[in-house]
C-alpha positions as CSV (number, residue, x, y, z in Angstrom):
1,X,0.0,0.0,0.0
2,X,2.7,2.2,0.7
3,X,3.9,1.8,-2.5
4,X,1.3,4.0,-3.8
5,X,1.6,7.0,-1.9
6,X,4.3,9.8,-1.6
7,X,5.9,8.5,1.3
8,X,8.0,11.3,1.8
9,X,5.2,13.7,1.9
10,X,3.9,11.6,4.4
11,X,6.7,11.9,6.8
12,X,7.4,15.7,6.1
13,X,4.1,16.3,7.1
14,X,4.7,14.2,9.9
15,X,7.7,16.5,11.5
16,X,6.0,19.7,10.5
17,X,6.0,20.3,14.6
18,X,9.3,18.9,15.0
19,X,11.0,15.6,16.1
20,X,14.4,13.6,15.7
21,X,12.5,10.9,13.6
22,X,9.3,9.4,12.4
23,X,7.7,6.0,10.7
24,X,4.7,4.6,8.7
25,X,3.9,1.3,9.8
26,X,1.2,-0.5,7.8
27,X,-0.3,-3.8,8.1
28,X,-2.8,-6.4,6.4
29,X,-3.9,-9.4,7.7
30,X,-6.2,-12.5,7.2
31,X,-7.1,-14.7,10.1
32,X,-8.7,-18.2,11.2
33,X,-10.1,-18.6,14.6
34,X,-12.1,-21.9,15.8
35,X,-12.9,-23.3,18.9
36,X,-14.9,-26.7,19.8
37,X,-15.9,-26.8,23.6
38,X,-18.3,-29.5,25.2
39,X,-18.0,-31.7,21.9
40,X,-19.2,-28.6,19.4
41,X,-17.6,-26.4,17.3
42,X,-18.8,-23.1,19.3
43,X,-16.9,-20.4,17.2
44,X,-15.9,-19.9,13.5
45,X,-14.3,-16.8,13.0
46,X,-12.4,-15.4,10.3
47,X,-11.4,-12.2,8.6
48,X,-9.2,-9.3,7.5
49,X,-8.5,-6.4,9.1
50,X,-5.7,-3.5,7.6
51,X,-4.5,-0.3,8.8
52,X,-2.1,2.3,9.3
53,X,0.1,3.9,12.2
54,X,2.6,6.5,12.3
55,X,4.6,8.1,15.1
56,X,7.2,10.8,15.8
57,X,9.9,10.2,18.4
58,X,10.7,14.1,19.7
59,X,13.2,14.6,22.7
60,X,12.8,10.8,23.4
61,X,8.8,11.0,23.7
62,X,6.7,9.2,21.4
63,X,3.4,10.5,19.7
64,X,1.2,7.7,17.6
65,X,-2.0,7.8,15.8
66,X,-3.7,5.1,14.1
67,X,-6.5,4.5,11.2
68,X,-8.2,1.9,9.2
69,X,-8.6,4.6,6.3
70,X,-5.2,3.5,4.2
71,X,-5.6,6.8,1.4
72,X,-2.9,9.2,1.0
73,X,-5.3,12.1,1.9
74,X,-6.1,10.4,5.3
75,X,-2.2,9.4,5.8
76,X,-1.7,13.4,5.6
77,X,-4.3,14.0,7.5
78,X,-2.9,11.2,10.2
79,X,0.7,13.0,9.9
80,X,-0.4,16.4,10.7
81,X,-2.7,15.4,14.2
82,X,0.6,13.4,14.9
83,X,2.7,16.6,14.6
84,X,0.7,18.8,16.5
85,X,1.1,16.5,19.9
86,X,5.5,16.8,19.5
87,X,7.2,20.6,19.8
88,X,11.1,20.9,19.1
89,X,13.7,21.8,16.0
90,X,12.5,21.4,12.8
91,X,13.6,18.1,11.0
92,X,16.4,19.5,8.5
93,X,17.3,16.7,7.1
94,X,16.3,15.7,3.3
95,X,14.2,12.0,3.0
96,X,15.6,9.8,0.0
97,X,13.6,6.8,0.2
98,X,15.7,4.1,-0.8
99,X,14.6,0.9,-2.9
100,X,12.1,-1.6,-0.4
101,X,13.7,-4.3,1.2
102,X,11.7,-7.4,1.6
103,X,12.0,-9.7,4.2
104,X,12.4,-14.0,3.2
105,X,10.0,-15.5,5.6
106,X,9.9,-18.8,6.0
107,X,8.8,-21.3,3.2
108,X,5.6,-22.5,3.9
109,X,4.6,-26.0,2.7
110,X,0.5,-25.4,3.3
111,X,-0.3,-21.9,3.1
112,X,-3.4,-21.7,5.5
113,X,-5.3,-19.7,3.0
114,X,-4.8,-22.3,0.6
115,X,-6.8,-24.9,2.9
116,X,-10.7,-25.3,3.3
117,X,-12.6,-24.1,6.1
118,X,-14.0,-27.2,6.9
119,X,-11.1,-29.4,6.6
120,X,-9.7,-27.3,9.3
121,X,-13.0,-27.4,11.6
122,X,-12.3,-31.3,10.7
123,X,-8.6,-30.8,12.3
124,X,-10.7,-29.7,15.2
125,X,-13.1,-32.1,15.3
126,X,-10.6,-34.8,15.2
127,X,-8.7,-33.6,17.9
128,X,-11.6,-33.4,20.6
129,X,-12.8,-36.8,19.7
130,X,-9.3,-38.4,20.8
131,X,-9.6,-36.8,23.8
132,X,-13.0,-37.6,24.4
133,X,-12.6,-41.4,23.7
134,X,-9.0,-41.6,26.1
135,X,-10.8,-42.1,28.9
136,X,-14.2,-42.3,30.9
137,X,-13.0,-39.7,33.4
138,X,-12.3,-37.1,30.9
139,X,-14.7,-34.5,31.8
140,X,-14.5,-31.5,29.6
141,X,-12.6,-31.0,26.5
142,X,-11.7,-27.5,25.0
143,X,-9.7,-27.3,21.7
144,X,-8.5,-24.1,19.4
145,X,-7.3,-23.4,16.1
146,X,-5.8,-20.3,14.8
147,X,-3.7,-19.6,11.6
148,X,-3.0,-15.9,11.0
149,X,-0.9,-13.9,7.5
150,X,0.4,-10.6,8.4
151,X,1.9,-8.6,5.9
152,X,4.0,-5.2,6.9
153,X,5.3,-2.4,5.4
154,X,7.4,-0.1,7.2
155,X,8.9,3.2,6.3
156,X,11.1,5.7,8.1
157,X,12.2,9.3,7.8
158,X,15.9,7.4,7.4
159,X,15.1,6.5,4.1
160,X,14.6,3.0,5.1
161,X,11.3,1.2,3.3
162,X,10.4,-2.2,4.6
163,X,8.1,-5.0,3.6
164,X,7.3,-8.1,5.8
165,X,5.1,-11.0,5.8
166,X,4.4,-13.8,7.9
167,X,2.3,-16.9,8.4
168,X,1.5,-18.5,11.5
169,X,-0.8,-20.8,13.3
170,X,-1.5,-22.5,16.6
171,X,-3.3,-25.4,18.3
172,X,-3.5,-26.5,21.1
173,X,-6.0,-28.6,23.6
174,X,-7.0,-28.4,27.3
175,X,-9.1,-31.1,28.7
176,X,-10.1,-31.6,32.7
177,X,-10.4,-34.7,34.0
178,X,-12.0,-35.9,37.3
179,X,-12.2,-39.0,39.5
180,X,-14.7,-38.1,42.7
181,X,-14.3,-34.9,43.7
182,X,-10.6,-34.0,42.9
183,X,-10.5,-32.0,39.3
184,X,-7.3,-32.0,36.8
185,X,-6.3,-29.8,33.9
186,X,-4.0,-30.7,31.1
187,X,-3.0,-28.4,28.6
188,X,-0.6,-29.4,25.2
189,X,-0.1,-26.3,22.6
190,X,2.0,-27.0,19.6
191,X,2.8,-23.6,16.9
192,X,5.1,-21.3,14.7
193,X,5.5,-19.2,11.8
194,X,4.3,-22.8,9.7
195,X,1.7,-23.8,7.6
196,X,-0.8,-26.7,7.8
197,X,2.2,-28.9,7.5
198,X,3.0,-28.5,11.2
199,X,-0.6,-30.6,11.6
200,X,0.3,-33.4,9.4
201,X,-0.4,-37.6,10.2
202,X,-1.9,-37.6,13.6
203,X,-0.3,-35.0,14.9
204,X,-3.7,-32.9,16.5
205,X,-4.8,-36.6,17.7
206,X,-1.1,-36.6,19.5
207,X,-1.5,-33.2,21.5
208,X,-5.3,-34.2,22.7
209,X,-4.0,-37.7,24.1
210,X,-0.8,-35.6,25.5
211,X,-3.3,-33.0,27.5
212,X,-5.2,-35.9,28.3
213,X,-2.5,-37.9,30.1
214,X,-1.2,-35.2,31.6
215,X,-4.6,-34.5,33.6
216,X,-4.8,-38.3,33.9
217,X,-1.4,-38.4,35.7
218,X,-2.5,-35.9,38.1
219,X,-5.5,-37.5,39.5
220,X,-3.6,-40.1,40.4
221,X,-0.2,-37.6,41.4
222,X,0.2,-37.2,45.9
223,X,0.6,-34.2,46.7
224,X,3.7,-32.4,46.4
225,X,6.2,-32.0,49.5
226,X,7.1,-28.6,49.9
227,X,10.6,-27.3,51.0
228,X,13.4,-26.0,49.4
229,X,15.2,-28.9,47.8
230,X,17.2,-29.6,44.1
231,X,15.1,-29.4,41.0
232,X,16.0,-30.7,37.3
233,X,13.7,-28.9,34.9
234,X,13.8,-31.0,31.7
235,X,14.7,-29.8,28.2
236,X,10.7,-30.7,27.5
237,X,9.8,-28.1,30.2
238,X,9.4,-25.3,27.9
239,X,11.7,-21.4,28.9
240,X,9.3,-20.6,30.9
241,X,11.8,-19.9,33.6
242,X,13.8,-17.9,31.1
243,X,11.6,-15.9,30.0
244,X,10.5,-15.1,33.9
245,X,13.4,-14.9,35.8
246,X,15.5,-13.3,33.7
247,X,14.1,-12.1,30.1
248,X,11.4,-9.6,31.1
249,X,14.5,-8.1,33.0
250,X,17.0,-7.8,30.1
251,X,14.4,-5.4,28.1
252,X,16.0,-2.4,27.4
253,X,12.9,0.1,28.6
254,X,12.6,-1.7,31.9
255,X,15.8,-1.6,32.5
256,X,16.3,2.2,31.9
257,X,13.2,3.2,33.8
258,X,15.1,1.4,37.1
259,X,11.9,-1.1,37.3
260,X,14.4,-4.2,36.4
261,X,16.4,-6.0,38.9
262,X,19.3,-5.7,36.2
263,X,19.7,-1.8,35.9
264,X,23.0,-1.0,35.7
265,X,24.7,-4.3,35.8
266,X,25.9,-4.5,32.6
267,X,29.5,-6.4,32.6
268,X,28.7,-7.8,36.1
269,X,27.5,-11.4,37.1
270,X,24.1,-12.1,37.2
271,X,24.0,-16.2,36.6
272,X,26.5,-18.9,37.0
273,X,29.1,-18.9,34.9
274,X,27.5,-22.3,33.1
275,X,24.7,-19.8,31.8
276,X,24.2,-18.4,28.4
277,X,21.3,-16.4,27.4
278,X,20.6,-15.5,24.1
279,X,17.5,-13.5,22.3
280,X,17.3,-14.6,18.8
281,X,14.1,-13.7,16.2
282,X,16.2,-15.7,13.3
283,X,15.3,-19.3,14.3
284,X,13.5,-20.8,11.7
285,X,9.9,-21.2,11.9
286,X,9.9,-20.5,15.5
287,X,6.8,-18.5,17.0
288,X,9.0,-15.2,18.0
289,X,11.4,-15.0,14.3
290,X,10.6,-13.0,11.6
291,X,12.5,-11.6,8.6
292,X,12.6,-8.0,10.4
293,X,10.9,-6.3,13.4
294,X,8.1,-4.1,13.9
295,X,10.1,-1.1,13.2
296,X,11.9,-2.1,10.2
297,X,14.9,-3.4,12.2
298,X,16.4,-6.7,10.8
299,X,16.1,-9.8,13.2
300,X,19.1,-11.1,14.8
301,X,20.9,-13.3,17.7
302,X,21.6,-11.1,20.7
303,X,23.7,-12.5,23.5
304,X,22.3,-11.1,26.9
305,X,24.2,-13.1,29.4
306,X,27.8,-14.4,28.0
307,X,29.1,-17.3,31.0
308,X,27.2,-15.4,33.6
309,X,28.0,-12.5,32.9
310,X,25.4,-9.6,32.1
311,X,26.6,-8.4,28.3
312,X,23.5,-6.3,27.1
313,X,20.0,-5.6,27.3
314,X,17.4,-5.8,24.1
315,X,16.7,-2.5,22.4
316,X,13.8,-1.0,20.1
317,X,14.8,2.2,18.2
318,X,13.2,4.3,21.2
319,X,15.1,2.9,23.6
320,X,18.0,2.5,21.5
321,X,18.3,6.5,21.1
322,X,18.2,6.9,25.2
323,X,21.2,4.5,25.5
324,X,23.1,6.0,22.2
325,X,23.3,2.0,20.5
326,X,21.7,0.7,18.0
327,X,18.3,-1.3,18.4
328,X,18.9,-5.1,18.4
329,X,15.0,-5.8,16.2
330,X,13.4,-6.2,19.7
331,X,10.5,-3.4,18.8
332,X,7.4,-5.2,18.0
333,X,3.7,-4.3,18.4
334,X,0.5,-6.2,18.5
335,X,-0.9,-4.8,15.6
336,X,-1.2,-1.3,13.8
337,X,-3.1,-0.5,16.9
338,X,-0.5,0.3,19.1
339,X,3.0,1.6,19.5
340,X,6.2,-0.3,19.2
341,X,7.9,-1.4,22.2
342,X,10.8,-3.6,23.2
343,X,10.1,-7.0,23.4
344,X,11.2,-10.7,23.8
345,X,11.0,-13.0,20.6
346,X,12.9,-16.3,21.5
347,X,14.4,-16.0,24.3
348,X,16.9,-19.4,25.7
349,X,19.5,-20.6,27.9
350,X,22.3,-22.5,25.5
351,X,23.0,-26.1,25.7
352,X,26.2,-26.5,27.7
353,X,27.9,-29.9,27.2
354,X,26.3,-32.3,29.8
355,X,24.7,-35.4,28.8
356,X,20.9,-34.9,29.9
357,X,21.0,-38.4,31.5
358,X,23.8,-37.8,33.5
359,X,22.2,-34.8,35.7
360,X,19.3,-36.6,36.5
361,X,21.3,-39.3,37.6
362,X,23.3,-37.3,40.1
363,X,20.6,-36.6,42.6
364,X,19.2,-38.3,45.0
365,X,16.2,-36.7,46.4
366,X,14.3,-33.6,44.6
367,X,11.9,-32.3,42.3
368,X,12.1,-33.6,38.1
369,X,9.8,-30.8,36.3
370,X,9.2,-32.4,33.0
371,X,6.7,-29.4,32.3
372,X,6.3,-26.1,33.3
373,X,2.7,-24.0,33.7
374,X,2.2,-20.4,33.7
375,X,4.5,-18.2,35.8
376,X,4.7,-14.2,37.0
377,X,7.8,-11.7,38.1
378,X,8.6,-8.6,40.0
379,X,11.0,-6.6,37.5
380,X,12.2,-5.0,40.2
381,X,13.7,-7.4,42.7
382,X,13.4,-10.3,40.5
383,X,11.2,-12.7,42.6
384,X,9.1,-14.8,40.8
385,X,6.5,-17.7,41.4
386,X,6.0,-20.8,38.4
387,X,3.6,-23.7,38.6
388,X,4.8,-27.2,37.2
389,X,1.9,-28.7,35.1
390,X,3.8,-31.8,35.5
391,X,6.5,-33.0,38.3
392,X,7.9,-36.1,39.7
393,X,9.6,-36.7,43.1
394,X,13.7,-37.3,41.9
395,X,14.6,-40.2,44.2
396,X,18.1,-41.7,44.3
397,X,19.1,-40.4,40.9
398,X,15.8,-41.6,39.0
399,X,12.4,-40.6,38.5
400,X,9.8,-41.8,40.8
401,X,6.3,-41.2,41.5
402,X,4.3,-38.2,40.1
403,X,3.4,-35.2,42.3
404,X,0.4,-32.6,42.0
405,X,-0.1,-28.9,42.7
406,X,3.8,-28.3,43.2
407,X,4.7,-24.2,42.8
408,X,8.1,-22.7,42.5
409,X,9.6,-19.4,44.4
410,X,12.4,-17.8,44.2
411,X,14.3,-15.3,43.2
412,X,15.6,-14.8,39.6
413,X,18.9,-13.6,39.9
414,X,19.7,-16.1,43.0
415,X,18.4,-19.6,40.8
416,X,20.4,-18.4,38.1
417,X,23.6,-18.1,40.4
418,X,22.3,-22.1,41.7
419,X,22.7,-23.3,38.3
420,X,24.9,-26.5,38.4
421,X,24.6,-28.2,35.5
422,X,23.3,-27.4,32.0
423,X,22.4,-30.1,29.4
424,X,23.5,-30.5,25.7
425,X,19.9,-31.1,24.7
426,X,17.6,-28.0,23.9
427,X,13.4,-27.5,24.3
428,X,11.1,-25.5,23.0
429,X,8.4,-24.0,24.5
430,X,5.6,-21.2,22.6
431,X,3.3,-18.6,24.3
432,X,2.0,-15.0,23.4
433,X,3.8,-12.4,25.8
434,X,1.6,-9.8,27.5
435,X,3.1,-6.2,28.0
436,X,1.7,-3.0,28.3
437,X,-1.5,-4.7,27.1
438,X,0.1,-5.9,23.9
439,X,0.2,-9.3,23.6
440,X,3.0,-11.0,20.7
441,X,3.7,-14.7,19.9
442,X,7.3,-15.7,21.2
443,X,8.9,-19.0,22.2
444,X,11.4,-19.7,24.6
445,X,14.1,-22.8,25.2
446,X,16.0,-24.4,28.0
447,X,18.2,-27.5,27.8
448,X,18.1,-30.0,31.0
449,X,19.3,-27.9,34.0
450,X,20.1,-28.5,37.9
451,X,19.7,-26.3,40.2
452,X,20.9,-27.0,43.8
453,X,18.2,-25.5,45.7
454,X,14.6,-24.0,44.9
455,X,11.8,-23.2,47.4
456,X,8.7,-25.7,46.2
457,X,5.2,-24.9,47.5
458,X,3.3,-28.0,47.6
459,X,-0.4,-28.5,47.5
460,X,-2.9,-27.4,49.9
């Protein structure tokens, strides 16, 4: 769309009131949303939606304003409300757009929009009947679908011109299962920037049955022992901890406002020297990459934490500017909607050189998480609290019996500084981020990893 229009004009218009730099961001996008609960399908919903935001950053404030109206005489019109909210010097320079840059993507086997509606309600369908035929005391079943094509074009009073596109889907099943009066949830999501290929064979049959043993397990699962104790979380585990204890903390804006636990610690050590943490968008396929951020900025592999020690946080442009860096493609937005801000994309601890058996093997009593539930952090002092979805007690160097209702505490810098071994094998977890009420799709990794001692809450 922004092919069509004097973009220049545009962005002139834009820093009529002043302002150190400014941006069109324009999207278009097609999605596929369907949900089955209590054995129907109780929500088809697809469609398109496009707009059009621009912004002025001015003395390191930013002013945004958004439409659905994608004409030049409404972009002008956009530009010059956006203009009258920023005061400062006049923006002297000339804008040479140069030639649009288009980002690869990923290839896509199935393109989504290729595929029939119904043979994806089918996908659905399929799905909840595995899980409502694994066993009598499967109670409730609940299973989504979502594919989504974004296309992007960006374009910058640096003469930089963008164009993005990606494709991505999700789906996932939750099912509660109950024996008398004690109630179970198990929950299996499997997505990426993929096609329909992702859901080949029997692969939606394979996450039901894997939500539904996992509630299964549980009814059956004592109640966790609480007390502060070893835990090995397993490469299957998902980054949830990652992404918790230490990622929210490493973005650039947090950091700078003095809300994260890692202000000013930049060449000092946060983690045991066995820890690596690395952001990186350019994975293929995974839910966070993409070809180049939200502002334009292409995606790459940022180490945060080099053996411990703290070596740089993640930047948008904004934040960028305020720190006198360059942005590391860590602005991303929800949609045209809203603002860019910085954000995580795929955020892991690397594989150190450990054989995954051989941790497990070295202690004798603890907890074995083999999969992490949700989890919340304080920025500012780093504590956090995680559920495990799924545990088992560790008991002399093997796994034992299942447990139930088992919590983590701690604090984030502390853990990481308890990290005493760190596997060669690598996991994969996916999620959608919240922030600032902006939620985006990332994913986040962990190999096998002991710690040597974390508070667990058991059940009540």
């Amino acid at each position: 769309m922004l092919d069509q229009i004097d973009i220049s004009r545009v962005l002139r218009k834009a820093l009529n009131g002043g302002g150190e730099f400014a941006d069109i961001y324009f999207e278009e996008g097609s999605a596929t949303a369907i949900a089955c609960e209590d054995g129907k399908i109780e929500k088809v919903i697809a469609g398109t939606d496009r707009g059009v935001g621009i912004r002025v950053i001015s003395d390191l404030r930013t002013a945004y304003a958004y439409t659905n109206e994608v004409t030049e005489s409404a972009l002008v019109a956009l530009a010059e409300t956006v203009s009258r909210a920023v005061k400062g010097n006049s923006f002297g320079s000339a804008i040479d757009m140069r030639p649009k840059r288009v980002g690869s993507g990923f290839p896509i086997t199935m393109p989504p929009a290729q595929v029939p509606l119904l043979d994806k309600v089918a996908l659905v369908n399929r799905a909840n009947l595995a899980a409502r035929g694994a066993d009598p005391r499967i109670r409730q079943v609940m299973v989504v679908y979502r594919d989504s094509k974004v296309t992007t074009q960006i374009a910058n009073s640096a003469g930089e011109f963008i164009e993005n596109s990606r494709t991505g889907m999700v789906f996932m099943a939750q099912v509660v299962a109950g024996e008398g009066e004690l109630i179970q949830t198990g929950y299996e999501p499997i997505g990426g920037f993929r096609g329909l290929e992702l859901l080949d064979g029997n692969a939606v049959e394979q996450i039901a049955l894997t939500a539904c043993r996992r509630a299964l397990l549980m009814l059956t699962a004592r109640k966790a022992p609480g007390g502060m104790m070893p835990v090995v979380f397993s490469s299957e585990a998902g980054g949830t901890m990652v992404h918790e204890a230490i990622g929210h903390g490493l973005e650039a804006d947090l950091a700078q406002s003095g809300v994260s636990v890692y202000s000013g610690k930049l060449g000092m050590q946060v983690a045991s020297p066995l820890v690596t943490v690395i952001d990186d968008s350019t994975i293929p396929h995974a839910r966070g990459s993409f070809s180049f951020d939200d502002e334009g900025t292409p995606a790459q592999r940022t180490v945060l934490v080099e053996n411990g020690i703290l070596k740089g946080y993640m930047y948008d442009r904004l934040s960028a500017m305020k720190d006198g860096c360059r942005s590391t493609g860590n602005g991303r937005r929800e949609s045209y909607h809203a603002k860019p801000i910085v954000r995580m994309t795929n955020t892991l601890i690397a594989p150190g050189s450990t054989p995954p058996e051989s941790i497990l093997k070295g202690v004798q009593r603890g907890l074995f998480v083999k999969k992490m539930g949700g989890g919340q952090v304080n920025t500012v002092n780093g504590d956090f609290v995680f559920e495990v979805s799924e545990g088992y007690l560790i008991e002399n160097g093997a796994i034992g019996e299942p447990v139930r209702g088992a919590t983590l505490t701690g604090n984030g810098p502390e853990i990481l500084q308890r990290v005493e071994k760190v596997g060669s094998d690598l996991g994969f977890g996916i999620g959608t981020c919240g922030k600032d009420g902006q939620g985006v799709p990332v994913s986040d990794a962990q190999p096998t990893l002991l710690i040597s001692a974390i508070t667990v809450g058991g059940a009540a």
